[in-house]
Each structure stands twice: as structure tokens, then as C-alpha cells.
N, C-alpha and C positions, 0 to 999 in steps of 0.2 A: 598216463593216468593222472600225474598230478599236476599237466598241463589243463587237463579235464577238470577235473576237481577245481582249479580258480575260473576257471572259464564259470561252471556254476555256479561257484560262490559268485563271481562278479552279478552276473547277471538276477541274482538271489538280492544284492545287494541295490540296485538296480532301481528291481520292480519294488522293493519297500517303500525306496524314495520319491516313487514317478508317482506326481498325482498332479491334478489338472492346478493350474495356475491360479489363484483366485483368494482373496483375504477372506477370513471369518467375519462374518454379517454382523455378529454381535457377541466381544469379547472387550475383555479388559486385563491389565498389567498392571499391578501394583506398586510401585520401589518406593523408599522412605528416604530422604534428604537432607541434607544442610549448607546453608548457604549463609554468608556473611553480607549481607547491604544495609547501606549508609550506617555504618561502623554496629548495626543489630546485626545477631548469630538468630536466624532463621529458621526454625526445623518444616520440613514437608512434605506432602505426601505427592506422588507424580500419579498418574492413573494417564497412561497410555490404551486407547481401545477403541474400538470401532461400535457403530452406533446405525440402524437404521434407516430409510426413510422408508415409509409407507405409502403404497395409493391408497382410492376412497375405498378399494374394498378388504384394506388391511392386510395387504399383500408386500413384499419387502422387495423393493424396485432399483433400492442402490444402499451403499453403507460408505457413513462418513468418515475417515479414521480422523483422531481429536489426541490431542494433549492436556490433561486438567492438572493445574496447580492449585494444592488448598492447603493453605498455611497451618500447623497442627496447633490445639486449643485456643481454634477462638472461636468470638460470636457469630456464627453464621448470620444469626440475623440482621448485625449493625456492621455487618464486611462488606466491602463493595465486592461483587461479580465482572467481570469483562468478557466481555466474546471477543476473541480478535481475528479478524478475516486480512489479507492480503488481496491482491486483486489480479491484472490480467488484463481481460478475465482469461481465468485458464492457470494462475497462478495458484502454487500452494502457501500453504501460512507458514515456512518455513524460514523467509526473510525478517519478521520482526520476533519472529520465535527465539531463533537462538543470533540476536545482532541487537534486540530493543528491550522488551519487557519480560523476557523472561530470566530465570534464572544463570543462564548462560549465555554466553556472547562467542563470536568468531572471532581467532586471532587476526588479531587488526595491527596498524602500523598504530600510531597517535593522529594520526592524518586520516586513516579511516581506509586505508589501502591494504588489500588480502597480502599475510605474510605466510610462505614455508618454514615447518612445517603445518599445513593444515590443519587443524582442529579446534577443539572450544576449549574454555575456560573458564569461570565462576563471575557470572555479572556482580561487580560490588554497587549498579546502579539498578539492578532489577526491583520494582515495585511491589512485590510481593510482600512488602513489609507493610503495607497498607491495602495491598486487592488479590484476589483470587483470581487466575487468569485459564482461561480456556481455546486454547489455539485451534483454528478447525479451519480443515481441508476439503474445500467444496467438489462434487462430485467430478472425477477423472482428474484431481490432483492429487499430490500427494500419492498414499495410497487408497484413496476413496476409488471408488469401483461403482459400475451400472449394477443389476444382479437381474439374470436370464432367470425368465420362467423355466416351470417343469417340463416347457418342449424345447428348451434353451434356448429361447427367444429374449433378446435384451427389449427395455422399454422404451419409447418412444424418446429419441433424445429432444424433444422440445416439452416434454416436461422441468427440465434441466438447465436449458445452454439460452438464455436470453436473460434480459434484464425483469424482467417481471417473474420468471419462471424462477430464474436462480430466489430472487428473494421470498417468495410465497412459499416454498422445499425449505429451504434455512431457513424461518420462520418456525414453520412447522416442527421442525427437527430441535429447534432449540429449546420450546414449549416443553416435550419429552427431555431432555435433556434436564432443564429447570426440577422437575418431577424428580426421574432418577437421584440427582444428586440432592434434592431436596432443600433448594436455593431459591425458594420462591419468594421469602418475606425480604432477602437481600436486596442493597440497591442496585442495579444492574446498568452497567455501560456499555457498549458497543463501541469497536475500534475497526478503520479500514482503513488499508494503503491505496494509494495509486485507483484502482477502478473500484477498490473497497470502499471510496471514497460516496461512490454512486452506489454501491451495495446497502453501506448503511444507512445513508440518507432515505431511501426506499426500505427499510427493516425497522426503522423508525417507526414509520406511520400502520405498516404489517403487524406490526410488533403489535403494537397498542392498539389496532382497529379491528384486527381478526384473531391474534392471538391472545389480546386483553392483558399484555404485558408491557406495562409501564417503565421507562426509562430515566435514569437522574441526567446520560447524557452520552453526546453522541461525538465521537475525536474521528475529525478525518486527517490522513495523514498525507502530504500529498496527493490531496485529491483532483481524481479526474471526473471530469464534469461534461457528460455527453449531452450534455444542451447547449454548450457550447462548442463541443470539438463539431458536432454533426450540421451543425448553421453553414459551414463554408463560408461564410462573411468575411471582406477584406478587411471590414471595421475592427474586427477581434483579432486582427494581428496587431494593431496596436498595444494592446495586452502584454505581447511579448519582449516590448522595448526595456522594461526594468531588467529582463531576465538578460536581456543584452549586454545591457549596461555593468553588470552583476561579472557577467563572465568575462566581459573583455578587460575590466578593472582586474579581476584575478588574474590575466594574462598578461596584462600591461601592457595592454594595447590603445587606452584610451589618451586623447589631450593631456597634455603633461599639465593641464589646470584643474584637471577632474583626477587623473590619476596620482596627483598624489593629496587626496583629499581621503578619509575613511569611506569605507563603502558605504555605511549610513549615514553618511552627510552625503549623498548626493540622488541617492535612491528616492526619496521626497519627490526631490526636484523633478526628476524624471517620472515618475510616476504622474505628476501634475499634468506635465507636457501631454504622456501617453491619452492620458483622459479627456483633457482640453483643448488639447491643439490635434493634435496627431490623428486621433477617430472621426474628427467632424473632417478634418481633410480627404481621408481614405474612402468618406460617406461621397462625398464628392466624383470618387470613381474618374474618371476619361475626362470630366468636365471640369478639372480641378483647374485654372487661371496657369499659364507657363510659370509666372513668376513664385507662385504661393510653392508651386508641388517644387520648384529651385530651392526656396526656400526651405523646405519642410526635409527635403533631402540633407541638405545641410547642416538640418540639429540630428537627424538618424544617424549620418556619419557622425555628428560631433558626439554623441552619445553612443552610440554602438560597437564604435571602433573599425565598419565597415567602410568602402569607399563612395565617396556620391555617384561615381559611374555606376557600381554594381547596385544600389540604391535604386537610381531610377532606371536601370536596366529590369528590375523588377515592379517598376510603377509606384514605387515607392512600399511594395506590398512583399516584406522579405520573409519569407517561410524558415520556419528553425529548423530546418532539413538545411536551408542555402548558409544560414549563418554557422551551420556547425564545418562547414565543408569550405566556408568562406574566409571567417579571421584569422587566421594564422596563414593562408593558402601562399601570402608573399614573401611571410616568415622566415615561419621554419617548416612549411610544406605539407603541416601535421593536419588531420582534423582533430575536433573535441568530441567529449563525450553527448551522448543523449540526455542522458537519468543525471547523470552528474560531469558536468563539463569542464571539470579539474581535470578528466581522465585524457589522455592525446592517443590518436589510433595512424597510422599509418597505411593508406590507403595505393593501391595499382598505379594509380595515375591523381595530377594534384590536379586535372580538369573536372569538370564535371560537377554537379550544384546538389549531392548527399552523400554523405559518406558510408563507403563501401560494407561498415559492419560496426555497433554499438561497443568502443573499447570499454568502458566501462563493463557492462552485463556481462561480455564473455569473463570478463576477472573474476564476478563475483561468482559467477556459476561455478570455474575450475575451483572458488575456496568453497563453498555453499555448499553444493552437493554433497562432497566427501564425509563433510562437519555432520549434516542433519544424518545422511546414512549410518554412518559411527555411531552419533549420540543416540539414535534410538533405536538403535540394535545392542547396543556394547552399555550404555547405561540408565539406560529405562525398558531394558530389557524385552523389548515389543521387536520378536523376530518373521520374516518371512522372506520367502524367494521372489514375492514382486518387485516391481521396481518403485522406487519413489518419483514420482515425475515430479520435478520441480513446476515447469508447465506441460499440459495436460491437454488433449485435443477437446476444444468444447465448441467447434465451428462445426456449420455458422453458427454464432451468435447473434440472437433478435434484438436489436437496440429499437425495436418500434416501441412508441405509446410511453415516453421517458419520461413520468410524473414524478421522480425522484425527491429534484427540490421542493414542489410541494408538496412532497409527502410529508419531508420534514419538516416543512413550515406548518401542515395541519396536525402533527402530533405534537408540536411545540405549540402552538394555539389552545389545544385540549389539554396539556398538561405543564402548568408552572413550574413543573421541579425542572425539567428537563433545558438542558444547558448543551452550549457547544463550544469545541476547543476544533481551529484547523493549525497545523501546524505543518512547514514546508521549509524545502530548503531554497535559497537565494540563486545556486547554482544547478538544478534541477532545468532545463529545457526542454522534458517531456510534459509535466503539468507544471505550471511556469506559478511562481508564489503569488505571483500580481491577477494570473486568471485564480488563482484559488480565491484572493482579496475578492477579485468578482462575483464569484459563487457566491460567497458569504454574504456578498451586500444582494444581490439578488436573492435569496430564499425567502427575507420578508419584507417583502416591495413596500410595506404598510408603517414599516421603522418601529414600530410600537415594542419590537423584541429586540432589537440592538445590542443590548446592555446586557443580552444573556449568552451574544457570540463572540469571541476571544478569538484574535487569531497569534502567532507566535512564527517567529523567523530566524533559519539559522545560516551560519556560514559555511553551508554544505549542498550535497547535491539533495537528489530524490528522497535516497535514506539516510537523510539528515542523520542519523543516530549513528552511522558507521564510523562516524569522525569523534573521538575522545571526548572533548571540549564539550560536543552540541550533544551528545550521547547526556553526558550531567545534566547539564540544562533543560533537554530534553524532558526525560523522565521526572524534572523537579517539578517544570513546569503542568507534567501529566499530575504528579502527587497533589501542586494546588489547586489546580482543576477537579478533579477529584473531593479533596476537602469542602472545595467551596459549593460542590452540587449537591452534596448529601441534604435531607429537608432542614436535620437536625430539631425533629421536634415543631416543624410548622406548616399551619394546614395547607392544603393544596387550594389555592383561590388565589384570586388576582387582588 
């Protein structure tokens, strides 16, 4: 009998629990804070919650889950606002959430390396002391969810999963958003990592041309630039020679004339080369003169720290897949990292021209994960049984019809407050600092706006902010960015 009796009870206990998988479409979580940066005691409010998106006929087709920081008693209207995306695409906002701008950071080494044990800690460089921040996890990351009609049909995922799709929904989404929290007179900035980087330059010109939402400014963070990755030109591998020069100096594998020179005395130089010599050679292709492509080989080894065989083994044309799998291979047998190539990964065999797995990214996911799941369950008390996906299935992905850059060239045209800040890491050889310098100078072919794009460079990888040092600087550099785009009181006109 009282085998019986639990036997019921369990399954009593059971059915209470069992219910279908799926966050609330439209909720929010309250908690009250305090945080100490740049030596200000901070008070604030957190509002963890999920948020719609709608079709045209007002029907609710996915929900975004978001994190809002709003600093307690001040002027809404004279505060700055951020939206901050992460990229992917497929990524959630979880890497600059709790590592960059928000209140909390991951335990980090001083080098920027994940330590045991696991968790977070109180950012004393988070910007909060000067903006309001809203972290937001684009559909199927995070915990963002599709949402099945009434015959439990999900929607169409190419409303969603491309580059014009994803931004026209986050657009839309954030309009509402502006409303609810009632942040419309705010100056408002946009921030993206890595393919955030193409997110916001295309939310830019959305923003302001269909949503009628005006920006002081737009921070790409290591941005990736699919006008560039999608060309396949040999020419744009020259691009990546700084980035070469960058890592094999941190390795000490370069000319004992260059390595023992500082990394910014010699990054100029070679960036000069990359520009002037190196791309009109590669332009050259098959028909390049025996003696020039000797030549040209010659400075790539002397600058990259690879060998002239494996140089022109590849036509002078070296893919950062060969160089990661390549400078060390005589060494010490190691590859580097991708995102940040401080990191050495240990591969099956030393043959072969890419390395067998991203040592860097598997690091940061065993610390990342644990941190975000803790932190917002355990103290921003936003509970549920889905899973948090760091990345998120959003393939395929449409990268057709990439107007991006001129998105943000023509909302920067229409609108004089509007300013841009890129910032990247040195050691990064996924979006290399020297292509992000190309972006920049590309957006406006016409130079008339120059003087309102900044860019900034650190001595780190991808996220530049995981390292102590560039983490300050970082974020100081976001505060004067920030100071300097507000209108402060002047008309909008040229």
C-alpha cells in the first residue's frame, strides 16, 4: 500500500510539472541593483523579459528574450539608450553582456583567459554610468523562440534567418520596444559584434527610413563585413597581412629587426606594403613576372613569419585557415586560435592547411555558458526549463542583396548627428582590424564624412574586451564616443 501511495504521489507530482517546452511570448522580471564603476556607486533596475514580434496581420510569430538596464533617477530624456546585438549570425547577446558593457563581466585571467571557478563578478568598467543598455537575443538564440500558430504551425523561417529579414523584424521589434519603455526623446545608439557588425550598419538606414528612428551612432565591434568576405578575390587577401604580422610578432616568430620593435611601430609599415604593393601584385593573378611574385614572397615571409616555399606554394595568395595551421607548424607543432590567436589548439596531425577545431571559442563557451545560465536564473531571477543557446539554428542564412554599407552611408547622409566608432582587436583573424579599416574607408566613397568615423585598436583578439587592459580602454573609449555624438543643443544641418 505504501509502495502504491508514492507510486501516485510521484506521478501526481509528475503531471503538475509536465508542460510543453516553450518561454512566455510576453513577460517581464523585475530586480533592483547596485554596481560600483569608474569609482560611481551605481543603483539599477534590471528588467529581464521577453517581447514579441508581430506579422502584418498582428499575429505574434516569435518572442525576443532581452535584458534592459536603466540607471535609477535620471533624465530619460538627456541619457543615451544602446541596443546591443552580438552576431553569428546565430549568436546570442550573451558575449558582450556579461564580458563588455554590462554590469557584469566573466571571470577572466588579466590576459583575458576563462578561469575556474566559473562565474561573474561586478564590471567596475561597465558604462552604465553614462547609458542605458539593452542586450537582445535575435530569434532562435538565446532564449528567443519561433511561436506556432493555433494549428501548431511555426512561421515561415525566412521571415527571420537572412540579412535583410533579420534586420527589417529587429527593426520593427525595437520601435515597440522604444514605446513600451518610453525612450523615444533618448539619444539612441546601436552596437554589434562580429556579423552584428553587418546587422547594425543595415538597422541604421531601417531604423531611420522605415522606422523614423534617428540615431547619434552606430559602434561596430569587430565587424564582419559580407561585401567583402562574399567577393572571393585574391586581392582581399592582402588585407590580412597586418593581421599576420600582429600574430607572429605576439608569437615571436618574426625577423629579429621587426620583432623586437613594438607592435605599433611596425603595423604602419605593413599595412602600407598590404595596400600598395601586395594587392596590385595578387591583381596580377597567373601573370604576375617570375621575378616580382620572388619578390613579393619574400616581404610576406619577412612580414608574416611564414616560409617563402609555403608562400608561393600558395601563389602568394595565403588563406587565414593556412596561416593559423601554418606558423608554429615547425615550432612547437601548435595551431592558433581563430577569434583570437594568443589561443594554441593542438591538433590530430601537424599536416594539413586548417586547424582541426577553434581553441579559442571551445574556452570561451565551457566559461560563457555556465556564467549567462547562473546569472539569469540565480540573479535576475528570469527562470525556465528551455535552454539558453549560445548559437542558435538560423540556416540557411540569405546573405543576397547586401546593402548594408550603403545603408549606413545613406542614413549618415540624412542625418548629421549620426557618428561611428569601429573597434577591433590586433589579434583577431576572423575579421582582421585592417579589413574592418576597409569597411570603414569604403562606406563613404565620397570622403565628405571621414571625420565623423573613428576607428580604435586593441592588443587582443575578437573580443578585444576579455583582456583587462583593452577592457578599460575599451569601454573609455565607448564613453568618449558616446559624449562626443550627443547634439548637445545643435541643429541637425550641415
Amino acid at each position: 500500500m505504501k509502495n502504491f501511495l508514492t507510486l501516485v504521489l510521484t506521478l501526481i507530482t509528475y503531471s503538475s510539472f509536465s508542460q510543453n517546452l516553450k518561454i512566455p511570448a510576453d513577460t517581464t522580471v523585475i530586480t533592483s541593483h547596485t554596481l560600483v564603476t569608474k569609482n560611481q556607486i551605481i543603483s539599477y533596475k534590471a528588467t529581464a523579459g521577453t517581447q514579441p514580434v508581430w506579422n502584418e496581420e498582428g499575429e505574434p510569430i516569435a518572442t525576443l528574450f532581452y535584458t534592459y538596464y536603466e540607471r535609477d533617477k535620471t533624465d530619460r530624456k538627456n541619457r543615451p539608450l544602446i541596443f546591443s546585438f552580438n552576431g553569428g549570425p546565430g549568436s546570442a547577446s550573451a558575449w558582450m553582456h556579461i564580458a563588455y558593457t554590462g554590469p557584469k563581466v566573466l571571470n577572466m585571467d588579466p590576459e583575458g583567459y576563462p578561469v575556474q571557478p566559473y562565474g561573474i563578478k561586478d564590471n567596475p568598467n561597465s558604462i552604465l554610468d553614462i547609458a542605458d543598455i539593452v542586450f537582445i537575443d535575435p530569434v532562435n538564440t538565446g532564449y528567443s523562440r519561433m511561436i506556432a500558430d493555433k494549428d501548431g504551425k511555426l512561421p515561415d523561417r525566412t521571415q527571420f534567418f537572412g540579412i535583410n529579414a533579420d534586420i527589417k523584424y529587429l527593426a520593427e521589434w525595437m520601435n515597440t520596444f522604444l514605446s513600451r519603455v518610453n525612450r523615444w526623446e533618448s539619444p539612441k545608439y546601436i552596437i554589434g559584434e562580429s556579423y552584428g557588425g553587418t546587422r547594425v550598419m543595415g538597422l541604421a538606414n531601417e531604423l531611420q527610413n522605415k522606422q523614423w528612428i534617428y540615431l547619434n551612432g552606430v559602434i561596430m565591434v569587430s565587424p564582419a563585413d559580407y561585401k567583402l568576405y562574399s567577393t572571393d578575390q585574391p586581392v582581399y587577401s592582402a588585407l590580412n597581412l597586418p593581421y599576420f604580422t600582429a600574430a607572429s610578432w605576439y608569437h615571436k616568430t618574426l625577423p629579429a629587426d621587426l620583432q623586437s620593435k613594438d607592435l605599433f611601430d611596425i603595423l604602419p609599415e605593413v599595412e602600407d606594403y598590404a595596400i600598395n604593393k601586395l594587392m596590385p601584385a595578387l591583381a596580377k593573378g597567373g601573370f604576375i613576372s617570375d621575378n616580382e611574385k620572388q619578390m613579393v614572397a619574400k616581404k610576406i615571409a619577412y612580414y608574416s613569419g611564414l616560409s617563402e616555399k609555403s608562400i608561393l606554394q600558395n601563389n602568394l595568395n595565403v588563406s587565414t585557415r593556412f596561416f593559423w595551421k601554418d606558423l608554429l607548424r615547425d615550432k612547437t607543432g601548435q595551431t592558433i586560435g581563430r577569434l583570437d590567436s594568443r589561443y594554441l589548439g593542438i591538433d590530430k596531425t601537424e599536416s594539413g592547411d586548417s586547424p582541426d577545431y577553434s581553441a579559442e571559442l571551445t574556452s570561451w563557451l565551457h566559461s560563457f555558458t555556465p556564467a549567462i545560465n547562473f546569472y539569469i536564473r540565480e540573479q535576475l531571477n528570469f527562470k525556465t526549463d528551455l535552454k539558453y543557446d549560445m548559437f542558435g539554428d538560423v540556416h540557411p542564412w540569405d546573405n543576397r542583396n547586401d546593402n548594408t554599407r550603403d545603408g549606413l552611408r545613406q542614413a549618415m547622409a540624412q542625418n548629421p548627428f549620426l557618428k561611428v566608432l569601429v573597434q577591433s582587436g590586433y589579434y583577431d583573424g576572423a575579421t582582421t582590424y585592417f579589413g574592418a579599416k576597409y569597411t570603414m574607408w569604403q562606406i563613404d566613397p565620397s570622403g565628405k564624412m571621414k571625420d565623423r568615423f573613428n576607428f580604435k585598436g586593441y592588443r587582443s583578439g575578437h573580443m578585444m574586451y576579455l583582456r583587462q587592459e583593452d577592457l578599460s580602454s575599451a569601454t573609455n573609449d565607448l564613453r568618449t564616443f558616446i559624449l562626443n555624438s550627443t547634439s548637445q543643443g545643435k541643429s541637425a544641418k550641415y
